[in-house]
Structures are given as structure tokens and as C-alpha cells.
LODRENLO-855044 format. One record per residue (C-alpha): residue in one letter; x, y, z. Coordinates in steps of 0.02 Angstrom, whole numbers, padded with zeros to 5 digits, always signed. Layout:
BEGIN
AXYZ...
This chain:
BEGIN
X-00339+01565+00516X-00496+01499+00429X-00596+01380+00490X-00580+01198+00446X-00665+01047+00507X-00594+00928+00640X-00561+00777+00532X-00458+00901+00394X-00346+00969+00543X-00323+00814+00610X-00261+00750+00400X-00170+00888+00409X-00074+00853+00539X+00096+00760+00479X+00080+00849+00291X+00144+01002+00232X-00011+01085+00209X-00048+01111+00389X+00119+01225+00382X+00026+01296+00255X-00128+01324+00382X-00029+01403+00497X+00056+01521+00364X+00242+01460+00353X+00309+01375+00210X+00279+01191+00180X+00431+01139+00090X+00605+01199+00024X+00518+01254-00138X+00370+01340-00076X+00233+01227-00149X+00081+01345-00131X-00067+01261-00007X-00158+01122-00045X-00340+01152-00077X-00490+01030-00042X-00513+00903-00146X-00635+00961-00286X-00676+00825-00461X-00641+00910-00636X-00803+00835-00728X-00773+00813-00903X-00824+00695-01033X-00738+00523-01022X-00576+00501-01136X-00474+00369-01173X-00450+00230-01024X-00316+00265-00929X-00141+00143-00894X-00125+00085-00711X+00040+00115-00642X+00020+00067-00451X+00157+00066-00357X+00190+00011-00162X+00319+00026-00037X+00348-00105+00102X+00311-00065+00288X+00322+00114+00233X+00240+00229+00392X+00094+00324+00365X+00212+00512+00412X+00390+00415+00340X+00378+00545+00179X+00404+00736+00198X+00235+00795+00115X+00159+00685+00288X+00260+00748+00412X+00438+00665+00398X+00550+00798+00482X+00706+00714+00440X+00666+00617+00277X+00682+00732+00116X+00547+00640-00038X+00556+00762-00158X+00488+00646-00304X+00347+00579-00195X+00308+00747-00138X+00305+00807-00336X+00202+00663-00353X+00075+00724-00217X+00079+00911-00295X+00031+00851-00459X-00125+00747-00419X-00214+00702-00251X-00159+00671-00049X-00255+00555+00029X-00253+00592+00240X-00358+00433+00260X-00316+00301+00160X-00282+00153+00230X-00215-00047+00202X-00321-00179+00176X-00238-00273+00331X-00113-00241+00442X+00041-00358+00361X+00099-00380+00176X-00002-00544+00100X-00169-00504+00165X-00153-00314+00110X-00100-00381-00090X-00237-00502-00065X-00374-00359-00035X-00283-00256-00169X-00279-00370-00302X-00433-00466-00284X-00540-00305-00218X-00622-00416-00066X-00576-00443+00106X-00433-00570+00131X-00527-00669+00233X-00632-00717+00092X-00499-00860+00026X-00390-00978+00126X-00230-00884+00068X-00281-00717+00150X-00291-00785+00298X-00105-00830+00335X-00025-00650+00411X+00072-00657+00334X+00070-00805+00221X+00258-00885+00266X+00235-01077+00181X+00229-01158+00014X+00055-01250+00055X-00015-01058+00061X-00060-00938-00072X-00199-00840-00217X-00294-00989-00287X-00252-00932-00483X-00445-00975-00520X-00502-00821-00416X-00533-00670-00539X-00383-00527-00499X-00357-00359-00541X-00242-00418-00685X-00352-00567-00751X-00513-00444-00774X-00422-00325-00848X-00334-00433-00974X-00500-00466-01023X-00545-00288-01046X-00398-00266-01170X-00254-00237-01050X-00082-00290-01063X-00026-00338-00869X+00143-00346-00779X+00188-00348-00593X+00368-00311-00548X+00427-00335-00393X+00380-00416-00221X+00220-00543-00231X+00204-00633-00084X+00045-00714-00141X+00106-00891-00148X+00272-00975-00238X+00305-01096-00358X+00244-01225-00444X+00053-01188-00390X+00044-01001-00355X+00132-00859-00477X+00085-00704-00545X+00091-00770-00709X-00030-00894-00645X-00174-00765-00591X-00187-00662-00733X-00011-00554-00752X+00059-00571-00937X+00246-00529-00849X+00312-00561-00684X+00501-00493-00628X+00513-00499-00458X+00529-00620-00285X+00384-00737-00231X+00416-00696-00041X+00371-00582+00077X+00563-00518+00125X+00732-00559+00035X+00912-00512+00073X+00925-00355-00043X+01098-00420-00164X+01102-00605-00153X+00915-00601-00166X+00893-00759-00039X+00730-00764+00038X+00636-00815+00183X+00607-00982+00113X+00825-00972+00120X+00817-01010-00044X+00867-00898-00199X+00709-00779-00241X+00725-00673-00386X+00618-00753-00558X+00586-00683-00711X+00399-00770-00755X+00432-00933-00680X+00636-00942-00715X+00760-00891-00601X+00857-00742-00645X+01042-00701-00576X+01073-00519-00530X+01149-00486-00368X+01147-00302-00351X+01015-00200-00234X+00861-00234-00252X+00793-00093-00276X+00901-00026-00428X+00869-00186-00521X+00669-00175-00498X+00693+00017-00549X+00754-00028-00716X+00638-00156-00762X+00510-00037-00713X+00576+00113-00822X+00599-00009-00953X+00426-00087-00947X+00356+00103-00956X+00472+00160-01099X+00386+00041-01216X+00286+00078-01350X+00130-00007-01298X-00003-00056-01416X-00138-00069-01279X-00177-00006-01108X-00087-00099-00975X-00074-00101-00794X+00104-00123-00725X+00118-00176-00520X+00265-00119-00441X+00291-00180-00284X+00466-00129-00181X+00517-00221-00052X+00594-00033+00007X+00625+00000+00154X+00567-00167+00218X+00711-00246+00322X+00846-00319+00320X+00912-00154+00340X+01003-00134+00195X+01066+00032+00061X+01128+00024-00099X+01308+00039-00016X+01295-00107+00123X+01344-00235+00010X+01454-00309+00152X+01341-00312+00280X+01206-00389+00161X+01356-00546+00127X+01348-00587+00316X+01157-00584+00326X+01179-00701+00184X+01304-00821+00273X+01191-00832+00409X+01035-00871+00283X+01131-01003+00213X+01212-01082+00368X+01053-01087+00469X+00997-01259+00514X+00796-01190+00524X+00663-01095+00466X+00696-00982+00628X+00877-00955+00609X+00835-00902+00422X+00710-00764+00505X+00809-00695+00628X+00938-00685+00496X+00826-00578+00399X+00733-00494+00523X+00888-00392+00551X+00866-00351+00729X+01041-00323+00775X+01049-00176+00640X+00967-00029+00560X+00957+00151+00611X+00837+00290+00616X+00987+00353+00484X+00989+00181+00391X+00798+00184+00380X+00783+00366+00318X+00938+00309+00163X+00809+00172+00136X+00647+00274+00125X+00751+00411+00011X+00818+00262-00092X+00640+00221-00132X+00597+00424-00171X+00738+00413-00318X+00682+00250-00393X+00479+00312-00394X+00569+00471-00459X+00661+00368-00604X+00522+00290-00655X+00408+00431-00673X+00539+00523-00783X+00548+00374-00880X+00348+00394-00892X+00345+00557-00944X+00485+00518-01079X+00390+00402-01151X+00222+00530-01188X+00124+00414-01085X+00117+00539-00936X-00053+00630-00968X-00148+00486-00976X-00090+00370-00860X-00153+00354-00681X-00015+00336-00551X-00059+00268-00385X+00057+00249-00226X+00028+00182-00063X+00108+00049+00073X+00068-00122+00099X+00020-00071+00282X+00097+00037+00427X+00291+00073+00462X+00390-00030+00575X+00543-00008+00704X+00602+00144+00630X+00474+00225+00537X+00400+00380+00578X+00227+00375+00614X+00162+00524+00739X+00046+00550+00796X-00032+00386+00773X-00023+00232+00880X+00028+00062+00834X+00129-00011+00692X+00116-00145+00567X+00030-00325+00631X-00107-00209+00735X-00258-00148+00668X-00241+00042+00786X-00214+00169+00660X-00030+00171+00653X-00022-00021+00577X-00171+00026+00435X-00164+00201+00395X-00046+00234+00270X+00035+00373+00128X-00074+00370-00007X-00073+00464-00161X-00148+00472-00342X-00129+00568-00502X-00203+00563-00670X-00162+00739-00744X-00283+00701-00902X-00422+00709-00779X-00371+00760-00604X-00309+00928-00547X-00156+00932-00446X-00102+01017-00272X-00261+00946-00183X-00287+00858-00026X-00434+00742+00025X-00474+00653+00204X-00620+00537+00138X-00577+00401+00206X-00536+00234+00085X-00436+00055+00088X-00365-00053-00016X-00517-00126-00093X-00598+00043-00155X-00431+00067-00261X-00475-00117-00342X-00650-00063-00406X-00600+00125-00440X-00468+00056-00579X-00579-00084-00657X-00728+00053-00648X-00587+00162-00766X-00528+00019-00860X-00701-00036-00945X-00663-00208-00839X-00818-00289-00746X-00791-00390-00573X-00840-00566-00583X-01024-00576-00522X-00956-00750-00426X-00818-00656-00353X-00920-00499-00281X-00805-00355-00244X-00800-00281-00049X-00731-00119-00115X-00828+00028-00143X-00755+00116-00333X-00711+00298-00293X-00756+00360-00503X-00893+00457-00442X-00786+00539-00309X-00635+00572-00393X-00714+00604-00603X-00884+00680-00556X-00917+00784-00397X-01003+00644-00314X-01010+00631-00127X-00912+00510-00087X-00983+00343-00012X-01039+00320+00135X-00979+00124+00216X-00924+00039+00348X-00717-00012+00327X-00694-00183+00391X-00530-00257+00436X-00508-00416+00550X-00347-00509+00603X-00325-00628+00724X-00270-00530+00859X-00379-00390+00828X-00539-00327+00743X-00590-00129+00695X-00729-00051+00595X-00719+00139+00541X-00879+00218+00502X-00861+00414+00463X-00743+00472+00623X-00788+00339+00731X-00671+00191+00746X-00721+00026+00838X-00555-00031+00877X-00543-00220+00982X-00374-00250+01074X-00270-00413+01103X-00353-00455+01263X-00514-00436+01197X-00562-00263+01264X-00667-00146+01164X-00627+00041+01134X-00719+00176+01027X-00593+00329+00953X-00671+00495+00880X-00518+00506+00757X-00591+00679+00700X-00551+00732+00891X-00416+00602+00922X-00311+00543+00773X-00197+00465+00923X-00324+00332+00989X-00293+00378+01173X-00462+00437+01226X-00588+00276+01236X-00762+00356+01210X-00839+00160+01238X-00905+00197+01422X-00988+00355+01348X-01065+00280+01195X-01112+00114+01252X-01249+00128+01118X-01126+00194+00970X-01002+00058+01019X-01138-00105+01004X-01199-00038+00864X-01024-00028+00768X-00984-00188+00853X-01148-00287+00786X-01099-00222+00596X-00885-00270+00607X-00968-00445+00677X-01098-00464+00527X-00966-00436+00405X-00853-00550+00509X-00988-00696+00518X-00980-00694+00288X-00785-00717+00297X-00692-00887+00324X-00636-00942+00506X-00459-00951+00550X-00386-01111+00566X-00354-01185+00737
């Protein structure tokens, strides 16, 4: 067996190339190994289209190419062979608004009032459409813009993605709705097409998968950057075929007498299944698959960049080992999540790379590609990754930041500064420890203030919480 550094065993641990490692065969079609990361420098081409897609709550090890023993992705796993597998990749928070926050304005949440509601959950909260977004800078670059899908950056009248720079919006406003009547957590109904509502009541996910292969099979006259945000496999836990059981969930939305009879309605905690949740993650595989057939249809394949992540870590039944935690915590298990990028014009496929990134680097990477400039006012806390991923660069060296209220971590190389609930402190060697059980903090006393002093001058730039 060669010899490969601690930090690349421990990425490959939950992916199908550590099979490969260890010399059996990594999936059904015998995918050859994935090699280290390497750039392809070549002279710069056209700009590329944006076609970043999310999943909700979707575990960091919930697809087969990380580790899912009993969940079969074979169009997400095509999707990693093509282009690039990203071990550590990670949210920009630990819940769904302050994660689309980070990713669509490129700096922490905590930088505006709306990223700091986890998640937000009230019409008073939301992205002030003044601040510059992915989608406004672009448009000024020459892109066209569209987000389909879940939002959760604000709802109507004062917050919309129409409102902060997206030329089309088809999607819900919320951060959860019941999957075929389409009411939301607000209990009211929740699908719009720009800032109309529009009246489709079958799954959720089917409807956003045609708007999406539509939107792509377009002959576009520009660039353009299309969002598409699933709410897949976020709960209630619903398939395609649960149409029933998504009519009671309803009944109960619309005969609850308060905003907490509306969540427990959705929250679902009477149902799903490891089986349920695994229909749900495969669901999502088909509809990514859909639309990238739909892409390469079109001729718009080679030169458009296709990037898919989660909104932050899995939930009650996703599968996330080895790591600890789950969504709302900042251990590794709520933050680290399946990431993965191709661009076949100028990216070579079958690779694997454990540099670790977040949400923020992905925001300056694809205005660095589009031509677009961040707005000097607005200064961006993500780091762009062009240099990385188009040029052989090494890749840059920061501090990642994240900070919620009931916990705080900074990663810097291997070492992870993680602060608990209580207030403890705790210092993880993930290179050595991707589980977070051995705390190094009474060994490194000096390691720990140090990483401790640079998560609280970042901390001391961001706004305060409100009491």
C-alpha cells in the first residue's frame, strides 16, 4: 500500500477511493482510483455558466462515492468521476439561512442582521436586497441569473430573490414546506413563481426538476448562473409516493392553532425511516441526474461549471460516520459536508482533493471565473480557489471561521478549535482524529490560545446576537 498522508486517509475514509487504497473495487462499475488533485493550466477561455446546486440537511457520508453503504447515487457519483471530490469542504454555518447567507453574499453571516437568525423563522428577518449577492454582481458582469428552489433568505413583500439580484425566482421563501400541498412553516401556501403564487401540488422535488431542466435547455444568449436549491431530503419525511401521508401533515398544518403546532407538524417526528430517508436521498440522485442530461442535451456541458454541496450536515437519519455531531452544531458532523465540482472545459475528472474550503471560498472562486468584482463596501470573507483549481497554485493558507450561538470553531490546517455548549474548549487533530474524540487542549495549551485569540478577533468584526 503506498504511503499517503494522514489528512488524505482520513478524506478517504467514507469515499470510494479508500476501497480503492486498499485494492477492492469502489463501486458496481469499477471506477478506476481517484488520483490527487492536480490543476490543468491552460489559457483562459470563455467564462463559464454557474450551475450550483444544494441539497437540504444532506450528511457529509449520505452519498455512495462518501461512504453511504446502503444509499446507491449513481448520478452524483458520475458527477464526482467527471470533475473534483472535495474531503473537506464544509458549510458556511451549521443550519440552512446562515449557510445561503455566506454562500450568496461570500461573507460570514454574522456580518448582516439576517444571518444571524438560525435559522431565520419570521417575516421581520431576512437579506437586506441593498447588500451586493452572488447574483446582483454577476448581473453586472453580463450574466443572466435564476434561483430555483428553496430560499429561505427572507419572504415577501421586503425580501425575494428577485429583490437581491436574481432575474427569475421559482421556488418557496421558507426554510421547510410540506412536499405536495407546498404549505410552509409560516402555514401558509409557499410555492411563487417571481413574486406570484403558483399552484402545483405534486412533489416537490419533480416540479423543481423540471423547471430546472427547462431553465438549462434554453438557448441562452449570455452566461448565466442558475441556483438550485432542493429542499431533498429535508423533512417532513416525504417520497414521491407518500402523497397520503403528506395530506395529513397538511391537515395538521392547517388546523394548528400556533406557530408550534405548525412545526411539529412539519418537523415530522413521528415518521421517517432510515428506508424513507435513503428513497429521499436517491430521489434527489435522479433529479441532479435529470438535470445534467438535460445539460448535456443542450451543448452547454463543456463549458459549464457544476457545483454541488449541502446547506450543512445530515440530520436524524443521515449517515454521517465517522464524524460527530449533526446539523445546529459546529463539531464536524453539522459543517462538513459532500462537496463536489466539475468544469470538464478546464478540470480533469476522477480526482480527489482534502484542502480544506467553506461556503464563502465557492462565492469568490465563481465571481473570480465570471469577470464579476466584489463590492469594495461589501468585502468578501472568502478566499477564491482560481489559483488552486485553474493554475497549480498552492492553495491558501487561512483560518475558517464559523460562530453560532451555541458554539464557536476555527480550523486552521488539521487543527480544529472547537467550543462546546457549556462553554468548554477542545482542540481536535482531524488529520489524526476525523471523529473529534481525542481533546489535545491540555497538551497544547499554547496551540489552543493561540487559535482561540484568532476565532475571537474575527468574532469581535461581526455583529452581536440579539438578547
Amino acid at each position: 500500500m503506498p504511503e499517503i498522508s494522514r489528512r488524505a486517509f482520513a478524506g478517504l475514509v467514507g469515499g470510494g477511493a479508500v476501497t480503492a487504497v486498499a485494492g477492492t473495487a469502489a463501486t458496481a462499475e469499477a471506477a478506476p482510483a481517484e488520483r490527487p488533485f492536480a490543476a490543468r493550466p491552460a489559457a483562459s477561455g470563455k467564462r463559464p455558466n454557474l450551475l450550483v446546486i444544494l441539497g437540504d440537511d444532506l450528511g457529509w457520508a449520505d452519498l455512495s462515492s462518501y461512504g453511504a453503504p446502503h444509499i446507491k447515487t449513481p448520478n452524483l457519483d458520475r458527477l464526482a468521476r467527471q470533475g473534483v471530490r472535495f474531503t473537506d469542504a464544509y458549510s458556511g454555518s451549521a443550519t440552512c439561512s446562515p449557510t445561503r447567507f455566506s454562500l450568496y453574499t461570500g461573507r460570514y453571516p454574522g456580518r448582516t442582521p439576517g444571518g444571524l437568525a438560525e435559522p431565520i423563522a419570521s417575516r421581520t428577518q431576512g437579506l437586506d436586497p441593498s447588500h451586493p449577492t452572488l447574483a446582483s454582481l454577476l448581473k453586472k458582469a453580463g450574466y443572466s441569473t435564476a434561483l430555483i428552489g428553496k430560499w429561505h433568505c427572507g419572504w415577501l413583500p421586503d425580501y425575494s430573490p428577485t429583490k437581491s439580484g436574481w432575474d427569475e425566482f421559482f421556488g418557496n421563501h421558507g426554510g421547510v414546506l410540506e412536499y405536495f400541498s407546498k404549505l410552509g412553516q409560516l402555514g401558509d401556501y409557499d410555492l411563487y413563481e417571481g413574486d406570484a403564487t403558483y399552484q402545483d401540488l405534486r412533489y416537490y422535488t419533480q416540479v423543481l426538476t423540471e423547471r430546472a431542466v427547462e431553465y438549462v435547455s434554453r438557448a441562452h444568449d449570455t452566461p448565466w448562473l442558475l441556483n438550485l436549491n432542493f429542499t431533498t431530503p429535508h423533512w417532513p419525511w416525504l417520497a414521491e409516493g407518500d402523497a397520503e401521508t403528506g395530506a395529513e401533515i397538511a391537515a395538521k398544518i392547517r388546523a394548528a392553532g400556533s406557530q408550534a403546532e405548525i412545526s411539529n407538524a412539519l418537523n415530522h417526528y413521528d415518521g421517517g425511516s432510515v428506508a424513507k430517508y435513503t428513497e429521499m436521498v436517491e430521489s434527489l440522485d435522479a433529479a441532479v441526474g435529470e438535470v445534467l442530461a438535460a445539460l448535456r442535451r443542450s451543448g452547454q456541458e463543456e463549458h459549464t461549471l457544476v457545483y454541488f454541496a449541502s446547506d450543512n450536515g445530515g440530520e436524524r437519519w443521515s449517515y454521517l460516520w465517522p464524524l460527530s455531531g449533526e446539523k445546529f452544531v459546529l463539531q464536524e458532523g453539522g459543517i462538513r459536508v459532500p462537496t463536489i465540482v466539475r468544469w470538464p472545459h478546464r478540470i480533469d475528472g476522477n480526482q480527489v482533493s482534502h484542502e480544506p474550503n467553506f461556503s464563502p471560498d465557492w462565492t469568490a472562486t465563481f465571481l473570480e471565473l465570471a469577470g464579476a468584482r466584489p463590492d469594495p463596501a461589501y468585502p468578501l470573507d472568502g478566499t477564491s480557489l482560481v489559483g488552486y483549481l485553474l493554475k497549480g497554485e498552492q492553495p491558501p493558507e487561512r483560518d475558517l471561521f464559523w460562530r453560532v450561538r451555541a458554539n464557536r470553531a476555527l480550523r486552521r490546517g488539521d487543527w480544529k478549535y472547537y467550543q462546546d455548549e457549556d462553554g468548554d474548549d477542545h482542540l481536535y487533530d482531524l488529520g489524526a482524529d476525523l471523529r473529534e474524540q481525542a481533546d489535545l487542549a491540555p497538551d497544547r495549551p499554547e496551540l489552543l490560545a493561540e487559535l482561540k485569540a484568532s476565532w475571537e478577533q474575527i468574532a469581535a468584526g461581526l455583529l452581536p446576537y440579539p438578547s
